[in-house]
N, C-alpha and C positions, 0 to 999 in steps of 0.2 A: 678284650678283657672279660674276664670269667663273671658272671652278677655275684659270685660269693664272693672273688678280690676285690670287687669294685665294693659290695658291701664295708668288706671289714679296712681298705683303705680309706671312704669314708665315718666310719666307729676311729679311726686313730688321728684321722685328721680334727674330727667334732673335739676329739679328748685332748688334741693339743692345743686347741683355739678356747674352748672351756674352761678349761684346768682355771687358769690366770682369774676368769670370773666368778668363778667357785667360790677361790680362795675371799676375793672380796668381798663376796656377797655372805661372808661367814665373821667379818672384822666390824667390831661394833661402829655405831652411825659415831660423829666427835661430839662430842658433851662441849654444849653451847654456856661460858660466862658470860655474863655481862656486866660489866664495870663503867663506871660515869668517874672521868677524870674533870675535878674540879678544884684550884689553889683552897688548899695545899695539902688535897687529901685525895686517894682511890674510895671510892666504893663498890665494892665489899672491900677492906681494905686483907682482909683472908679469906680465903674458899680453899675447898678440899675438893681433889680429883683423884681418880684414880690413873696408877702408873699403869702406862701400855697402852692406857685409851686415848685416842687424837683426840686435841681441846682446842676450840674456838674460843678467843679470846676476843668479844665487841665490844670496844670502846666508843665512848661519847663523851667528850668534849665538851664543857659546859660554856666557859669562859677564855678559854687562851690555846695555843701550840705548846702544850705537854707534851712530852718523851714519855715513853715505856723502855724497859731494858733490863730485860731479865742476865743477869752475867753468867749462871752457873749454865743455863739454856743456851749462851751467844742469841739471845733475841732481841732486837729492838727495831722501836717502831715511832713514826711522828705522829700525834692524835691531834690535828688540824679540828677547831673549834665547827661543830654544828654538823661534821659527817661520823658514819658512824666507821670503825676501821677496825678489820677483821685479821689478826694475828695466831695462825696457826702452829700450836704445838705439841708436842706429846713430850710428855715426863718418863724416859725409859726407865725409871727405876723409883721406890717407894724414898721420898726425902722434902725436903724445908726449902721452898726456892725462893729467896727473895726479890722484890721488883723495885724501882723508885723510878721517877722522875727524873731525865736529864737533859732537860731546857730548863734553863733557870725560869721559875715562875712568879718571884719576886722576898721579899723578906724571910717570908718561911717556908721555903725550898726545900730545906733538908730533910724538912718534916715528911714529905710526899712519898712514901713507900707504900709497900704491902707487900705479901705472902702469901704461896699457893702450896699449899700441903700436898702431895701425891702421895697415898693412901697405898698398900700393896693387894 
């Protein structure tokens, strides 16, 4: 093999192995919450993100095995009391998603929501 083939099938091989990494290395880092689930409320019980960017969502568990569950997202998650538990999402488009609670966490369950605004 010629040192100019051998060149430029190494240039096509680097660009194919590459490419993939590029691309990621240009996609913003995820935009870290963090929320403390405590009967019978979230905190922050709203935050604003932006749509398109991956969001870490860390929860902390004060006192009991809370639910998360986002429905318009199909997200949910158990937040076991005293770890912290890492749910990843991204909001593909600018809109109002609401979250609550769905282990029951006693008298005033219903009350336990919030809302995550994605921003466009």
């Amino acid at each position: 093999m010629a040192a100019s083939t051998r060149r430029e099938w190494m240039s096509r091989a680097a660009a194919v192995v590459l490419a993939p990494l590029a691309a990621f290395a240009d996609s913003p880092p995820p935009q870290v919450v963090k929320i403390v689930a405590q009967r019978f409320h979230y905190t922050p019980k709203e935050f604003r993100v932006k749509a398109g960017v991956p969001i870490v969502l860390e929860f902390t568990s004060i006192d009991f095995m809370h639910g998360f569950f986002m429905p318009d997202l199909d997200v949910r998650a158990d937040l076991p009391p005293g770890a912290v538990t890492r749910v990843d999402v991204t909001p593909a488009k600018a809109g109002t998603y609401d979250f609550l609670c769905d282990n029951f966490c006693g008298d005033e369950h219903e009350t336990m929501h919030g809302r995550m605004i994605a921003e466009a």
